[in-house]
N, C-alpha and C positions, 0 to 999 in steps of 0.2 A: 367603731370602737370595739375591738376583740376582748380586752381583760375586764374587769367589774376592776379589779386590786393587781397592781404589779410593785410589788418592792425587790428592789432592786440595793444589795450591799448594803441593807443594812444593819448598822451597829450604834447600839446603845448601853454605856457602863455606866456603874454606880461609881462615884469618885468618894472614898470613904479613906480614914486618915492610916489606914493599911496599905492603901491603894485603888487602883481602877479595879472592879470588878466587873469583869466581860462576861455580862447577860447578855447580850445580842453582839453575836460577833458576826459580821458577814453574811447575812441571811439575806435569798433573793428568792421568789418565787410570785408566782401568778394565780389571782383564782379568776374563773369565767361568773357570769349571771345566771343565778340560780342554783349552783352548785352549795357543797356544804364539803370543807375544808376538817379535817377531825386532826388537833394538833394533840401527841402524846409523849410520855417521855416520865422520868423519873421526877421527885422532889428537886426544886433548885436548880433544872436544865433552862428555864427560861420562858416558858409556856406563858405564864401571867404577863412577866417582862415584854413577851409581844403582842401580847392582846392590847396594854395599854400603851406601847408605843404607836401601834397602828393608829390609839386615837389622840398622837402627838402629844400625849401626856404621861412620861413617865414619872414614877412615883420621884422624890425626891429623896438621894444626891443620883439622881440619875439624868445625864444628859448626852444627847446624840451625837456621836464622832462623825456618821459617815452618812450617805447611803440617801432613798427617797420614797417614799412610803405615795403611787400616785392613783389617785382615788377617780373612778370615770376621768381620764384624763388629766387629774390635776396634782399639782406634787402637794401635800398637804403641809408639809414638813417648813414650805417656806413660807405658807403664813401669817399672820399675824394671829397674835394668842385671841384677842377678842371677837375676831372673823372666823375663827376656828369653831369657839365656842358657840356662837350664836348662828351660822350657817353650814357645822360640819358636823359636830356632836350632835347625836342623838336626830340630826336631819336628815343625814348618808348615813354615817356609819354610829354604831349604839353598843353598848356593853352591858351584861347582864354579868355584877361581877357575883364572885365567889363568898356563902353565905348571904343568904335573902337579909336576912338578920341585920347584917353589916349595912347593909345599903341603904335602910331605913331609920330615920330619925324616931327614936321611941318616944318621943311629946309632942309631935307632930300626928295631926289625923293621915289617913292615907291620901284622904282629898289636897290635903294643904300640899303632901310633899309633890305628886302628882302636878298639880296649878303650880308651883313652885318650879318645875319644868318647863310647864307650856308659857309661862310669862317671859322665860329665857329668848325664847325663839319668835311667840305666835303674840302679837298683841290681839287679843281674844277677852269677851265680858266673862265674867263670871257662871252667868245661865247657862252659856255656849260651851263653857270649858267642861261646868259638872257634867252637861249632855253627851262630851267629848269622851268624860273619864268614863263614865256609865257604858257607854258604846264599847272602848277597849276592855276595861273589866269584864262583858258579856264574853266580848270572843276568849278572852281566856277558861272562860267558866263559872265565872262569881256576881254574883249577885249586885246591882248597885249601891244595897246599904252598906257595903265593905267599908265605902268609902269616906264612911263616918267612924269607924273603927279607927285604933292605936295599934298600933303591928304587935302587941304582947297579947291582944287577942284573937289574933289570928293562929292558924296552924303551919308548920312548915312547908307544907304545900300551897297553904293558901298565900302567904308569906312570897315563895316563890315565884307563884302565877302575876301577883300584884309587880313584882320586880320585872317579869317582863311582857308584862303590858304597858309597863313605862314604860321601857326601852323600845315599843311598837308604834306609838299611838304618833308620832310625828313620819311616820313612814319612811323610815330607814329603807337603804336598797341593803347593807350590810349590817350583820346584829352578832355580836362577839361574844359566844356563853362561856363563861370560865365556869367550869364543872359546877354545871346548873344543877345536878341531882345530886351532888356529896349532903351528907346526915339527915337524908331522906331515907324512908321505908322502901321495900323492895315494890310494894303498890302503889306509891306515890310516884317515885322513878318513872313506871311506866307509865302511868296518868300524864308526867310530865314529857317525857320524851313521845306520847303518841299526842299531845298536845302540839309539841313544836313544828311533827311532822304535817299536823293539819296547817297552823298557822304556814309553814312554809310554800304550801300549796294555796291558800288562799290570797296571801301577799305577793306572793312570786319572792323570795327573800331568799338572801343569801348567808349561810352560814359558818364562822367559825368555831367548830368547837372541839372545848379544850377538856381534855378528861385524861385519869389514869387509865382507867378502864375500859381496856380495848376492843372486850367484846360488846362493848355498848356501843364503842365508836366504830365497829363494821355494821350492826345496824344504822345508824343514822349517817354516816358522813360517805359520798362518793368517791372522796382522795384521804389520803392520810397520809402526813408528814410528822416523820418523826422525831424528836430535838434530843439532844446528848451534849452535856456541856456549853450549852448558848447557841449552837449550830445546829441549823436542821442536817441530820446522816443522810436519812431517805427519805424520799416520797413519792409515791405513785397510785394507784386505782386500788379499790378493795381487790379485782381479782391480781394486782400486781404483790398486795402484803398477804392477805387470806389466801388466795386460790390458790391453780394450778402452775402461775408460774410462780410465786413464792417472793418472801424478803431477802433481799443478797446482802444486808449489811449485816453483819454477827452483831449487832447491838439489838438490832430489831428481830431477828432469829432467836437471842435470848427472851427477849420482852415477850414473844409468843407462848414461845416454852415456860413461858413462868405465869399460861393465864388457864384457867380451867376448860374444859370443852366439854361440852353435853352432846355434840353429835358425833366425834371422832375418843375412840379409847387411846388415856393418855397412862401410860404407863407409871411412870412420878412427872411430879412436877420442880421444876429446874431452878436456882435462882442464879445471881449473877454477884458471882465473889468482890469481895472490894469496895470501893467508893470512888462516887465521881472525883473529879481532879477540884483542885479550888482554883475558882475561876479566877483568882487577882495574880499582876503579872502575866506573864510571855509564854507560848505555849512552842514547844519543838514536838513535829510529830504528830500523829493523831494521837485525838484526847482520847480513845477507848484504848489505848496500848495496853495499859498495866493489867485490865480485866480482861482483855481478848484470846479464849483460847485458840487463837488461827492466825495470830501475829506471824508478822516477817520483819527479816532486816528494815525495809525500806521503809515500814512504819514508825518504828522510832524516831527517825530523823526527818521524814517529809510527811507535811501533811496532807494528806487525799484531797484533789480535788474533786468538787462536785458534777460527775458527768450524767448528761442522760445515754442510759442504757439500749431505751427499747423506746415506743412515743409513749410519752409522757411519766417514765419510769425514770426516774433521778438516785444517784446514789455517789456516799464519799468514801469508796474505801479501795486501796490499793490492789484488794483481790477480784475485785470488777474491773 
């Protein structure tokens, strides 16, 4: 078995009384075991959209037109919703979503919500489960009386940590962070990101993560794919986006130019004129035309397909 994750074409829209909304149009790509996937991109390209379809739950009115999401060999996408949940979530693959806050029931202990997971999966006593939480709460760093706490007295780190020691403790081979460190402190962040990196070495785990912030995402992530309009543009190796061979899609070329740098002198920094396209309805063309100062004829009218350039360097733009 070569891929840990291969999705292949897929697409998944919001059907709203406007129309289909194309959050995931055509997305195909591979991650290997043990690798860490760093997905980036603007407000509204679709980042979220495919964190939760990977776990065959998109938000609702969203449902899959196309495509197969196949997890260690298995298409996950066909199914059945209560075999999903009870042998796929949080088994294989696990989500740590965006705001700790959100995820948490605030009249619930952290123990209850915790046990309220492993009864999903593990028929397990009660002594066995506390001993269970107690054990992942360590590896993240907290203490076991957390677990007698209500998340409003927790801190946003702490908050955090609890969030993904859930998403741990049934041993996922895949763990999905959607911007684990947004309205966190600049000490917390890193608290947290040298956290994941420990847990990632001690689990053997594989990661998606999804952030705006890209010079966080050359620290932690091995690849990075980048999304514009519901489609990933580019992907390839940090030295394919960061180094010396560089980003060839002008989408990702801007996105760098518009990030600060502490080891290279940046003279201004750049941003990118415009607004994404709105994704309901039919697209002619790449969707970056109207912002692209390196447009040509053939971009209006055909849209790039997605070629690999070099191994493992992927790109959708007419001028590659």
């Amino acid at each position: 078995m070569s891929h840990l994750l291969e999705v292949k074409n897929l697409s998944m829209f919001y059907h709203t009384s406007k129309g289909r909304v194309k959050a995931i149009n055509d997305i195909s790509f591979n991650m290997n075991y043990g690798e860490t996937l760093g997905v980036v991109g603007e407000s509204g390209c679709g980042k979220t959209s495919l964190g939760t379809s990977l776990l065959a739950m998109p938000t609702p009115p969203g449902r899959f037109e196309s495509g197969s999401v196949i997890l260690e060999g298995e298409n996950i996408l066909t199914m059945k919703d209560d075999y999903i949940r009870k042998n796929i979530r949080w088994s294989k693959i696990s989500m740590v979503f965006q705001g700790a806050m959100n995820s948490l029931t605030p009249v619930y202990t952290i123990e209850n919500q915790m046990i309220e997971t492993l009864k999903v999966h593990i028929d397990m006593d009660k002594v066995a489960a506390k001993n269970l939480i107690a054990e992942y709460l360590s590896y993240v760093g907290l203490s076991p009386d957390v677990m007698n706490r209500y998340p409003h007295e927790l801190s946003g780190g702490m908050k955090q940590r609890v969030v993904i020691a859930t998403a741990l403790f049934l041993k996922p081979k895949l763990v999905i962070l959607d911007e684990p460190t947004t309205a966190l402190d600049v000490i917390v962040q890193a608290e947290i990101i040298n956290l994941l990196k420990k847990l990632k070495r001690d689990f053997n785990l594989s990661f998606i993560f999804i952030t705006h912030d890209l010079a966080l995402e050359s620290e932690i992530s091995d690849r990075i794919a980048v999304m514009y309009a519901g489609k990933i543009v580019e992907i390839g190796s940090n030295e394919n986006i960061y180094g010396s061979v560089g980003a060839k899609h002008p989408y990702t070329q801007k996105l760098l130019k518009a990030t600060p740098s502490i080891s290279k002198k940046v003279e201004h920094l750049e941003f990118i004129e415009g607004t994404p396209p709105d994704l309901v309805g039919d697209f002619v063309g790449c969707r970056f035309y109207d912002r692209c100062e390196k447009r040509i004829d053939i971009c209006e009218a055909n849209d790039p397909l997605f070629k690999e350039m070099s191994d493992g360097h992927f790109c959708a733009c007419h001028l590659v």
